[in-house]
C-alpha positions as CSV (number, residue, x, y, z in Angstrom):
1,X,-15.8,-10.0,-0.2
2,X,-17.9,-12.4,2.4
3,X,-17.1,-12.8,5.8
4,X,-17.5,-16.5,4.4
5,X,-13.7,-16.6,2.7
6,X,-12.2,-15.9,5.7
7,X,-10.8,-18.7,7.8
8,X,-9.9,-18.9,11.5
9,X,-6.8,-20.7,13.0
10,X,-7.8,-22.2,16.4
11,X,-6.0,-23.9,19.0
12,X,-7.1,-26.9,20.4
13,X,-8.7,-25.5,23.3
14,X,-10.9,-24.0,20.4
15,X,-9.8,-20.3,20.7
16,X,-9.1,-18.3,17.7
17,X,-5.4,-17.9,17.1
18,X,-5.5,-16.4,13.9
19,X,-7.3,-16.0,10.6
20,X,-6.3,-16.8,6.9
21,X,-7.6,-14.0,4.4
22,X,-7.5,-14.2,0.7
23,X,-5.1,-11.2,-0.9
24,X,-7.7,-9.5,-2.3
25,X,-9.2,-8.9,1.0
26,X,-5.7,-8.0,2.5
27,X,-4.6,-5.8,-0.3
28,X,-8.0,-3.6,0.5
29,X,-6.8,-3.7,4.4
30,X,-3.5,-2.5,3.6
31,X,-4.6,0.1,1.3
32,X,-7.4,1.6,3.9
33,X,-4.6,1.1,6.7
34,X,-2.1,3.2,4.5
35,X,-4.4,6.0,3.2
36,X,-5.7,6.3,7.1
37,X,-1.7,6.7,8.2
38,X,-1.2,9.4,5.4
39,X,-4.2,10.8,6.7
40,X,-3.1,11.5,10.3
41,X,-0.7,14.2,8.7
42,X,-2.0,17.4,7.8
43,X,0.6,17.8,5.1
44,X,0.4,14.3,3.4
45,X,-3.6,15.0,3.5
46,X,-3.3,18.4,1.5
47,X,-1.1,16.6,-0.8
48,X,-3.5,13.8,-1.4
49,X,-6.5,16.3,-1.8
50,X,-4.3,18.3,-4.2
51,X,-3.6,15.3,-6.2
52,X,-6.9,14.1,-6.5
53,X,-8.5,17.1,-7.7
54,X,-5.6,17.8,-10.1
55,X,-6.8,18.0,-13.9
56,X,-3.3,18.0,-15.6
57,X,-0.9,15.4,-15.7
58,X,1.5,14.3,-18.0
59,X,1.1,10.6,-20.3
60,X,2.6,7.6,-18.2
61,X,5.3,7.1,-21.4
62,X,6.3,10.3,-20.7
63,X,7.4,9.8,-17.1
64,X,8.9,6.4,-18.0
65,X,11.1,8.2,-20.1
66,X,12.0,10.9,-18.1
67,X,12.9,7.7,-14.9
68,X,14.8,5.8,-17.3
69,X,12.7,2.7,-17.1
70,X,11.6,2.6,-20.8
71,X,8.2,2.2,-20.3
């Protein structure tokens, strides 16, 4: 996403107050922000390494049915 999509809120001094930015480009921020905070733990980060390299897993219907949720 370019710098370009992002708008900044001044005041009318002209000093920045704040910035619009489109979802998509929050979304990303959040998602970094989280991953980093899960990182910080040396638990959470063995988990996260553990689930990433895991080959098995079980179908998505599967664990719908097994939640209720009927998906």
């Amino acid at each position: 996403m370019s710098q370009a999509a992002v708008q900044y809120i001044s005041d009318e001094k002209g000093s920045a107050t704040g910035v619009i930015v489109p979802i998509k480009l929050w979304r990303e921020i959040e998602s970094e922000k989280e991953t980093a905070y899960l990182l910080r733990s040396k638990a959470m980060k063995k988990r996260l390494l553990e689930a990433r390299n895991r080959k098995e897993g079980i179908p998505f219907e599967e664990v719908g049915e097994k939640l209720g949720t009927g998906y």
